[in-house]
MARZA-999612 format. One record per residue (C-alpha): residue number from 1; residue in one letter; x, y, z. Coordinates in Angstrom, 2 decimals. Layout:
N
<dodren i="NUM" aa="A" xx="X" yy="Y" zz="Z"/>
...
//
This chain:
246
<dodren i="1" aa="X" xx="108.55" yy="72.40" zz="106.82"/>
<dodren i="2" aa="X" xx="107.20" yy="71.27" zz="103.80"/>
<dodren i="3" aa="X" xx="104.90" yy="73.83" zz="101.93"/>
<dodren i="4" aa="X" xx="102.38" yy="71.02" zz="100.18"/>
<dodren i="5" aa="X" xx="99.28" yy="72.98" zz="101.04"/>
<dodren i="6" aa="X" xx="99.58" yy="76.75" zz="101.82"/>
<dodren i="7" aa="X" xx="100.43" yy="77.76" zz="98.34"/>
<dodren i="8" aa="X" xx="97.41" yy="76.03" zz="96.57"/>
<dodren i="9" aa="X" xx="95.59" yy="77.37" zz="99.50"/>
<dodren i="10" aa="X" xx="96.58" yy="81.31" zz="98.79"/>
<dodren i="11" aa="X" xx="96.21" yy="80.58" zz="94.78"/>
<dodren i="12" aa="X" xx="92.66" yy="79.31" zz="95.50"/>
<dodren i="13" aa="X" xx="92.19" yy="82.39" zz="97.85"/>
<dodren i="14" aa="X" xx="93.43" yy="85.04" zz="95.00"/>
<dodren i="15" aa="X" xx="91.43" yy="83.53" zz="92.33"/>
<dodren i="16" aa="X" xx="87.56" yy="83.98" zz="94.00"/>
<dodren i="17" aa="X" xx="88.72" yy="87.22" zz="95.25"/>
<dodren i="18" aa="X" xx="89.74" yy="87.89" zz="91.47"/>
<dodren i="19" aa="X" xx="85.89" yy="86.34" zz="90.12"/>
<dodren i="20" aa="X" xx="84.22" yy="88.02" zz="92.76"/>
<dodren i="21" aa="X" xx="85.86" yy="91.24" zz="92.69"/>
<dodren i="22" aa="X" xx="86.69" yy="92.03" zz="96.30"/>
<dodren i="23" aa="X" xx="88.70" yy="94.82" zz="95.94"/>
<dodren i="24" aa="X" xx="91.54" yy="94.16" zz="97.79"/>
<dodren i="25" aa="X" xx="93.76" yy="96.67" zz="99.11"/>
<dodren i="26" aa="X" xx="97.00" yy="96.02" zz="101.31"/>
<dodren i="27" aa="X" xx="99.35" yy="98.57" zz="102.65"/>
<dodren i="28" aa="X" xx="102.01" yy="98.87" zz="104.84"/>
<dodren i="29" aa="X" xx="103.64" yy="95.85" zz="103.39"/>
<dodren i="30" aa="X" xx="107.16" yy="97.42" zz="104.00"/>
<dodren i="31" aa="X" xx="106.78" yy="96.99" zz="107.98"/>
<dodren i="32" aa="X" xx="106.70" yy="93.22" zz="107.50"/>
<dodren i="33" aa="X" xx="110.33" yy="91.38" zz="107.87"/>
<dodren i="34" aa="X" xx="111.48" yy="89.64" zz="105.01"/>
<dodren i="35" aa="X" xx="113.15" yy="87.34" zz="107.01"/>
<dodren i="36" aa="X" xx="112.99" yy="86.21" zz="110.62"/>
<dodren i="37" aa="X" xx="110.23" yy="85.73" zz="113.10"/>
<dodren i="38" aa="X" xx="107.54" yy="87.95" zz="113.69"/>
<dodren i="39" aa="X" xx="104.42" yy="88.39" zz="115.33"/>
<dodren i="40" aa="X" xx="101.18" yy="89.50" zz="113.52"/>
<dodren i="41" aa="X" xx="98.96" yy="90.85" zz="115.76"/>
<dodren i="42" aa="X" xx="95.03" yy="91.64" zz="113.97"/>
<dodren i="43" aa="X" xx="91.89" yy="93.04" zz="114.47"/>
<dodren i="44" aa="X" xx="89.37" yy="90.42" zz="114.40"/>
<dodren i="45" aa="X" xx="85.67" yy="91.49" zz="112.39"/>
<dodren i="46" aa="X" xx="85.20" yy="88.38" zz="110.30"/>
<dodren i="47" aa="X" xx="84.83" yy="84.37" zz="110.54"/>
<dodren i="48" aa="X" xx="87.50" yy="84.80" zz="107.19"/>
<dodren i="49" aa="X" xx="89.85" yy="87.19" zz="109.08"/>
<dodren i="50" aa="X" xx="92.85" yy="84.37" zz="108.74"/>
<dodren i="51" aa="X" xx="92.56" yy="84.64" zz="105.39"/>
<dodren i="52" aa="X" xx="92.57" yy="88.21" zz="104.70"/>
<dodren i="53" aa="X" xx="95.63" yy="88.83" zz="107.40"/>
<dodren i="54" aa="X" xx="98.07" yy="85.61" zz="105.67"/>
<dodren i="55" aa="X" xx="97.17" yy="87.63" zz="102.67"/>
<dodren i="56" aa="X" xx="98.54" yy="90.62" zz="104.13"/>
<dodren i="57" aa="X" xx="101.74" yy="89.12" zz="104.45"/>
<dodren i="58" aa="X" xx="102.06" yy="87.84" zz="100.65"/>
<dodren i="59" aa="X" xx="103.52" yy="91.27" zz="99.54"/>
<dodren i="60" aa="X" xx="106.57" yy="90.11" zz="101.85"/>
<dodren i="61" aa="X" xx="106.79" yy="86.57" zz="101.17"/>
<dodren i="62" aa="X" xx="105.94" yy="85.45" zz="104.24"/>
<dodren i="63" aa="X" xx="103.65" yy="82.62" zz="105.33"/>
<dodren i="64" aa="X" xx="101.98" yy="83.28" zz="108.77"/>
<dodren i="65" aa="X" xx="101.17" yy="80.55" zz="111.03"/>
<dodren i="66" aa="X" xx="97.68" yy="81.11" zz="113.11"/>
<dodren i="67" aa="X" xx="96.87" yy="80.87" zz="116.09"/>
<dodren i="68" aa="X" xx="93.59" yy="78.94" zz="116.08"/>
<dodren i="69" aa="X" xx="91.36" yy="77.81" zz="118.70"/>
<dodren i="70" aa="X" xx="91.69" yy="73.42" zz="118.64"/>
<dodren i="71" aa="X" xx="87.88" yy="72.78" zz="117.71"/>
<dodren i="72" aa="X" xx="89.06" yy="74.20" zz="114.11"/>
<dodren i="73" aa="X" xx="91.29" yy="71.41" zz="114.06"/>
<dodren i="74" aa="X" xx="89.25" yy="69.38" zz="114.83"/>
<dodren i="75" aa="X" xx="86.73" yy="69.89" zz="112.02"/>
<dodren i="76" aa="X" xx="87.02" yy="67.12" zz="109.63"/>
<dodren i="77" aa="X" xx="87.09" yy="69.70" zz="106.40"/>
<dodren i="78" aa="X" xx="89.01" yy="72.67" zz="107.91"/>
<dodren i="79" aa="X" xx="91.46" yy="70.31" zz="110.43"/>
<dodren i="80" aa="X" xx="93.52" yy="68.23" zz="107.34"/>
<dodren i="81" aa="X" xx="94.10" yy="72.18" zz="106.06"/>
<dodren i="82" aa="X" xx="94.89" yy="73.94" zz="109.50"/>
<dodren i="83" aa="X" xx="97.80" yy="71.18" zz="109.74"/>
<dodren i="84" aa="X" xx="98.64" yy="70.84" zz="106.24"/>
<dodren i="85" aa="X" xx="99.44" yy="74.87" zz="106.70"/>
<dodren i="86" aa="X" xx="101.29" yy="74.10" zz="109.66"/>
<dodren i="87" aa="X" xx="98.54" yy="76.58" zz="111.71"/>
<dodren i="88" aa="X" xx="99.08" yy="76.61" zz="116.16"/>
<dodren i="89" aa="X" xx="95.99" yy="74.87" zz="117.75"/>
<dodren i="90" aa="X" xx="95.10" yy="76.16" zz="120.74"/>
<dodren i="91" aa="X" xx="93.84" yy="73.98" zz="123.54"/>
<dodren i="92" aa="X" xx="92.38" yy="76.45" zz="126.69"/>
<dodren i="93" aa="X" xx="92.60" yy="74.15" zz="129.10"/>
<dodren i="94" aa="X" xx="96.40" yy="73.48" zz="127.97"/>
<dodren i="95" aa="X" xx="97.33" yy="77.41" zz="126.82"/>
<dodren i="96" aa="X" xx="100.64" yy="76.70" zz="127.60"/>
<dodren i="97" aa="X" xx="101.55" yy="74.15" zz="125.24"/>
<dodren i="98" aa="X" xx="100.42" yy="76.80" zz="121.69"/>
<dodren i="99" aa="X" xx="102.25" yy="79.27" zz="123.82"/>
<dodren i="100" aa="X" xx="105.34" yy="77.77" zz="123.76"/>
<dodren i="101" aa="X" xx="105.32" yy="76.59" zz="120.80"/>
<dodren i="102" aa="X" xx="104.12" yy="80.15" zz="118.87"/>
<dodren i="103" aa="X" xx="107.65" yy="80.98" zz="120.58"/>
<dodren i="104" aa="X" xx="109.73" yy="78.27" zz="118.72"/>
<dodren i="105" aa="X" xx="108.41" yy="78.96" zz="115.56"/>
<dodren i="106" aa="X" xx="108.75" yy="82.68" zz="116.09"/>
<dodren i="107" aa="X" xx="112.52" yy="81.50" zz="117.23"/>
<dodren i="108" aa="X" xx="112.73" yy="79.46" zz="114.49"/>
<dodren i="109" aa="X" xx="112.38" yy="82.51" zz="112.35"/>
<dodren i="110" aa="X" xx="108.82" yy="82.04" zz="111.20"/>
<dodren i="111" aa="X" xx="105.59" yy="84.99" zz="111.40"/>
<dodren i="112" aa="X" xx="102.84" yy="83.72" zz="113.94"/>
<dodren i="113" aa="X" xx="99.58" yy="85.48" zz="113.43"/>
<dodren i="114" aa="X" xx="97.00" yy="86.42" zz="116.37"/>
<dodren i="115" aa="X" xx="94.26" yy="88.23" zz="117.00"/>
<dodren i="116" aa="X" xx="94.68" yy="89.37" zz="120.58"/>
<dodren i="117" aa="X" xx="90.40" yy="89.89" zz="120.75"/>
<dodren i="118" aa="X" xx="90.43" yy="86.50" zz="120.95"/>
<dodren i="119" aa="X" xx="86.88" yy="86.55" zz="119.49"/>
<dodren i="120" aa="X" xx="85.27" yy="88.70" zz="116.67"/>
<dodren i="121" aa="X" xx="84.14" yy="92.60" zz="117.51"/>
<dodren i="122" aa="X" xx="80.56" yy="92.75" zz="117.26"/>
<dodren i="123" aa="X" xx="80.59" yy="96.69" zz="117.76"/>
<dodren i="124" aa="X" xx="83.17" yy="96.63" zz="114.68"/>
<dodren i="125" aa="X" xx="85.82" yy="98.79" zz="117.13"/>
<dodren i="126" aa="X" xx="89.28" yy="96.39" zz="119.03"/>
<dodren i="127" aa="X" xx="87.74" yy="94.79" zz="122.06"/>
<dodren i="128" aa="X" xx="90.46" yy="94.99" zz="125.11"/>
<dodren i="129" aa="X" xx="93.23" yy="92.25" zz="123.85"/>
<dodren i="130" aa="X" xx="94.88" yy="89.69" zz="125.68"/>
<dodren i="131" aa="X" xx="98.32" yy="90.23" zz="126.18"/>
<dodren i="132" aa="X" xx="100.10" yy="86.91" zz="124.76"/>
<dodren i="133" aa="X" xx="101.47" yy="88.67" zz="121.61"/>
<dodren i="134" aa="X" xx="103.51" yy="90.56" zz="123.06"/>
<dodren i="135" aa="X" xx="104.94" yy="88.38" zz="125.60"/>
<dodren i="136" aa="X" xx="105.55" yy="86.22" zz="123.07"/>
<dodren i="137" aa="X" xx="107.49" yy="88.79" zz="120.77"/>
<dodren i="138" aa="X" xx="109.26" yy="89.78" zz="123.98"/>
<dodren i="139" aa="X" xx="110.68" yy="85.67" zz="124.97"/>
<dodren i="140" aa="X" xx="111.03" yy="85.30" zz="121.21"/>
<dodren i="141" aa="X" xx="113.24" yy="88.45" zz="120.47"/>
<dodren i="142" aa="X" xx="111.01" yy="89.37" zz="117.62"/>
<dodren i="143" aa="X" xx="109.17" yy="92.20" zz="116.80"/>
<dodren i="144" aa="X" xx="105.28" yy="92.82" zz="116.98"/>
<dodren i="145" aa="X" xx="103.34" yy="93.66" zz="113.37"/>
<dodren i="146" aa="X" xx="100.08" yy="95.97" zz="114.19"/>
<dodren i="147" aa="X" xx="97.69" yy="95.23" zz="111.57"/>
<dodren i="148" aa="X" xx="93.89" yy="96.50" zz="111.39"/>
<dodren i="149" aa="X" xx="91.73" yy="95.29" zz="108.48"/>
<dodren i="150" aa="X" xx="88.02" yy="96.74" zz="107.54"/>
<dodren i="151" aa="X" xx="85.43" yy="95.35" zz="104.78"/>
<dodren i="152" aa="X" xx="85.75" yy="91.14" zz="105.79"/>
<dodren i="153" aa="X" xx="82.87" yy="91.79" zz="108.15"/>
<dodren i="154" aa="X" xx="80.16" yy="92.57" zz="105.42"/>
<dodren i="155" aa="X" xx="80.85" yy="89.14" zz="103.89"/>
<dodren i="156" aa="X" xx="80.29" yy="86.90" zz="107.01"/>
<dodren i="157" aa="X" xx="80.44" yy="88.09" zz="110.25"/>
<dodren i="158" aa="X" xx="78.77" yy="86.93" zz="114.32"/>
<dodren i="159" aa="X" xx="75.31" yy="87.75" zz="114.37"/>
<dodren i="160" aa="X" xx="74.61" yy="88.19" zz="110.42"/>
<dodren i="161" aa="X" xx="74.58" yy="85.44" zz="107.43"/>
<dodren i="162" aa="X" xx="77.05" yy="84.66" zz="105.24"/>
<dodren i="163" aa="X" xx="77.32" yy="86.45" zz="102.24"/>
<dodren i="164" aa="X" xx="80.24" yy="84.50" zz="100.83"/>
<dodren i="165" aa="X" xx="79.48" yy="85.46" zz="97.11"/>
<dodren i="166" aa="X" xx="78.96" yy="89.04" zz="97.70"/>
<dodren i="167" aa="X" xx="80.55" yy="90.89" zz="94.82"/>
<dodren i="168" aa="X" xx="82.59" yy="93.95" zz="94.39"/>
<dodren i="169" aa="X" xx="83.28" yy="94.51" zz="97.98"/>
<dodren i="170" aa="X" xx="86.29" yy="96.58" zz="99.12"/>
<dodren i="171" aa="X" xx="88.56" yy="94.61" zz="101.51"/>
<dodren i="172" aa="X" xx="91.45" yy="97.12" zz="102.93"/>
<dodren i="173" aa="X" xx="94.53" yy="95.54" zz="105.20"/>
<dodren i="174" aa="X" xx="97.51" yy="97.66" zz="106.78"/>
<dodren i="175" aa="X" xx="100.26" yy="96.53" zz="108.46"/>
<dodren i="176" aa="X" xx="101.32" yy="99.25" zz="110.92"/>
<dodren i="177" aa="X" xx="105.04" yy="100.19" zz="111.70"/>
<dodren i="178" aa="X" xx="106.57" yy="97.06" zz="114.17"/>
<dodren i="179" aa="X" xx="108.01" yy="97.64" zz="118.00"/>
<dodren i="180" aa="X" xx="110.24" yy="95.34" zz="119.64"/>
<dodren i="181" aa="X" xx="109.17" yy="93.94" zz="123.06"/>
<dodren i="182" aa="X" xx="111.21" yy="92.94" zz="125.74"/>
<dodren i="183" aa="X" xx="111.40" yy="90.86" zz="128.37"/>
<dodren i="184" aa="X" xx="111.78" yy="93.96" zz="130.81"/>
<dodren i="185" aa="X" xx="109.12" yy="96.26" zz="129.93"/>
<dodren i="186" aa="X" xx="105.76" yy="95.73" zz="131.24"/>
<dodren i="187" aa="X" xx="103.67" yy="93.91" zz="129.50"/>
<dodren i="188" aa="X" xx="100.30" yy="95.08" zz="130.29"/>
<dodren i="189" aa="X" xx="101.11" yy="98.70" zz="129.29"/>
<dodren i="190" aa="X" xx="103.07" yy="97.37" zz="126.34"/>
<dodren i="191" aa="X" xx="99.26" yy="95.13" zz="125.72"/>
<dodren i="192" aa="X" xx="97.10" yy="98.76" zz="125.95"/>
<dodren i="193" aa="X" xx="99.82" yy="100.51" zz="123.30"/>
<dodren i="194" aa="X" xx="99.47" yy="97.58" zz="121.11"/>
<dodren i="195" aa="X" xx="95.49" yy="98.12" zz="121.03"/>
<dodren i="196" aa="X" xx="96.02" yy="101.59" zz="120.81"/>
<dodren i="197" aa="X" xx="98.03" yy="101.32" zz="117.45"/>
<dodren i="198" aa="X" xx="95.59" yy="98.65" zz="116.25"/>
<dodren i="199" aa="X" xx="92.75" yy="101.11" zz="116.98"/>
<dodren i="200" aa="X" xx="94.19" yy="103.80" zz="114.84"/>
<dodren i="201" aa="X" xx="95.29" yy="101.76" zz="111.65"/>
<dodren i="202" aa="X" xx="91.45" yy="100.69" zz="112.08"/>
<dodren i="203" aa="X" xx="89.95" yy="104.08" zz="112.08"/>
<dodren i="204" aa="X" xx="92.47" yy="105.29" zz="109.22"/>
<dodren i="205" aa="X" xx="90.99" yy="102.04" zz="107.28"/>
<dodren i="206" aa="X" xx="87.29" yy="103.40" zz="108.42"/>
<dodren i="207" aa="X" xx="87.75" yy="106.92" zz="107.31"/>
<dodren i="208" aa="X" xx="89.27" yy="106.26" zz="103.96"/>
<dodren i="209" aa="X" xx="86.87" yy="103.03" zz="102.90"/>
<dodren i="210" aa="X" xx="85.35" yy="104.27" zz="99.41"/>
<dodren i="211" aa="X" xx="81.99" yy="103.29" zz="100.48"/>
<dodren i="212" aa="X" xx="78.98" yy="103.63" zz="102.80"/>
<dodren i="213" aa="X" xx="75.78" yy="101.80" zz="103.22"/>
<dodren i="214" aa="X" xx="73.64" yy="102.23" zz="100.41"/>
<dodren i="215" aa="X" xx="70.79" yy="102.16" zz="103.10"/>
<dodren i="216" aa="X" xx="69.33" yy="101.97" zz="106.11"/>
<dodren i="217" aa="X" xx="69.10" yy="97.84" zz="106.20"/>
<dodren i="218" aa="X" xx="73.28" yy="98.29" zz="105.43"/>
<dodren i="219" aa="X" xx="73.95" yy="100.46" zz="108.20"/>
<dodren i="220" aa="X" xx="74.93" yy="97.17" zz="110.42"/>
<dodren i="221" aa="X" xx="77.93" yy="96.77" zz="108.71"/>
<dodren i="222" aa="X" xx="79.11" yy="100.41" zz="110.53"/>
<dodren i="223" aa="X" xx="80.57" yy="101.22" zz="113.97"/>
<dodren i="224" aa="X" xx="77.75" yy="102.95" zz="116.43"/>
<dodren i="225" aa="X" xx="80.17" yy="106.31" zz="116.41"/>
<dodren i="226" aa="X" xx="80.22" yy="106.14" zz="112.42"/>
<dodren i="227" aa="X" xx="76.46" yy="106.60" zz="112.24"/>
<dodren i="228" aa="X" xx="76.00" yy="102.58" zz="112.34"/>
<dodren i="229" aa="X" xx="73.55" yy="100.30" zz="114.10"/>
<dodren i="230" aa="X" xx="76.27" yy="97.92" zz="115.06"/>
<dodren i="231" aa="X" xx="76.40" yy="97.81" zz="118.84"/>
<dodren i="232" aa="X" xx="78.84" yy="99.84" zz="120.73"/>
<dodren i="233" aa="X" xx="81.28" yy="98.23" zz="123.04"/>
<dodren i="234" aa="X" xx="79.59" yy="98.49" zz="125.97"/>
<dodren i="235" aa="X" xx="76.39" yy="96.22" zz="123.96"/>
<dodren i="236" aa="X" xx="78.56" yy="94.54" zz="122.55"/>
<dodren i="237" aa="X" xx="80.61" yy="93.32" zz="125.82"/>
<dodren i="238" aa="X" xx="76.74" yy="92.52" zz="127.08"/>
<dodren i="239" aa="X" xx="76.17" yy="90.08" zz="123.90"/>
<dodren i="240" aa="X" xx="79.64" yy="88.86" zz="124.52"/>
<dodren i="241" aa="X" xx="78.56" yy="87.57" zz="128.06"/>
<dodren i="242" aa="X" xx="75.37" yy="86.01" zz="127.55"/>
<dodren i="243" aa="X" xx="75.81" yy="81.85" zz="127.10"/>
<dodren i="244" aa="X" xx="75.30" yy="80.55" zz="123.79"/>
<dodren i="245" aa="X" xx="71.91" yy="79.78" zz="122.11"/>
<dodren i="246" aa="X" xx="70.66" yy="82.91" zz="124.37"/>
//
């Protein structure tokens, strides 16, 4: 496929990081395959997640393709980008159709990107996850990425207004070690190990972040069992449930 847009895209990216100063720090580059399909599998804290996760891969050269819910697409400023970057919409009442084709591409040799939440963590901790990335990896014959990132949130996150131009704040990414699915192991327990390995890049990335909230108003940006006021799970799976505009 022809790479017209994603470059520009990343360039554009790395330069207001650079003005702004986010402090960006990515580790465990070395678990990401140079070559061959892969799937990316994130925590989700942040409307800009995407971003910081492709970003993630740039140490190994690799472009990931999202996952991405089809209203994106359908956005008349984001859409022309999401294609031009060759980005999987994803129709719910057709899940099917991005499933199978996350699988060519990922047979095909290319990195998918998901984040199994589905939607972003309000309590700042991994929600249960679906289990499609690692059925995926498993029909594919790839192997699964664990990657946790922490510091995104602070900038523009569900519940809290954008703070796009926010300066100086550390961003930290880590791609964990990758395991190989397959088609016989069970997928739900394989699902619950994948969370569990997300979970504990996150709280490595939580217990070594260089900084804490400089008050009481910027405790929100913490996990309840951190000392924060964000909710904990079980509030948060309450907010999750309630229709929109309540």
């Amino acid at each position: 496929m022809a790479e017209i847009v994603y470059p520009p895209v990343i360039l554009a990216a790395k330069a207001m990081f650079r003005v702004l100063d986010n402090r960006l720090r990515v580790t465990g580059t070395e678990h990401i395959p140079r070559t061959g399909g892969a799937v990316i599998a994130c925590n989700h804290v942040s409307y800009l997640d995407f971003i910081f996760c492709g970003l993630g891969a740039q140490p190994a050269k690799r472009l990931v393709r999202f996952m991405a819910k089809k209203e994106v697409f359908d956005n008349k400023i984001a859409g022309p980008l999401m294609r031009g970057m060759h980005h999987i919409p994803v129709d719910r009442a057709a899940g099917r159709d991005s499933y199978d084709e996350a699988v060519r591409r990922l047979r095909a040799g290319e990195v998918v990107g998901v984040f199994p939440e589905a939607t972003i963590s309000r309590s700042f901790t991994v929600k249960p996850i679906k289990s499609g990335a690692v059925r995926m990896a498993a029909e594919a014959g790839v192997p699964v990425v664990p990657m946790s990132l922490w510091g995104t949130h602070r900038l523009w996150t569900k519940g809290r207004p954008k703070t796009l131009t926010k300066r100086h704040v550390p961003i930290h990414i880590h791609a964990g070690e990758p395991f190989w699915p397959s088609p016989q192991d069970d997928p739900e327990a394989l699902t619950e190990d994948l969370r569990n390995r997300m979970s504990a890049i996150l709280d490595g990335l939580q217990a070594g972040y260089p900084e804490q909230p400089a008050g009481a108003d910027e405790r929100w940006w913490l996990p309840a069992h951190l000392g924060g006021t964000a909710p904990t799970p079980e509030e948060a799976a309450v907010l999750d449930s309630r229709p929109k505009g309540d």
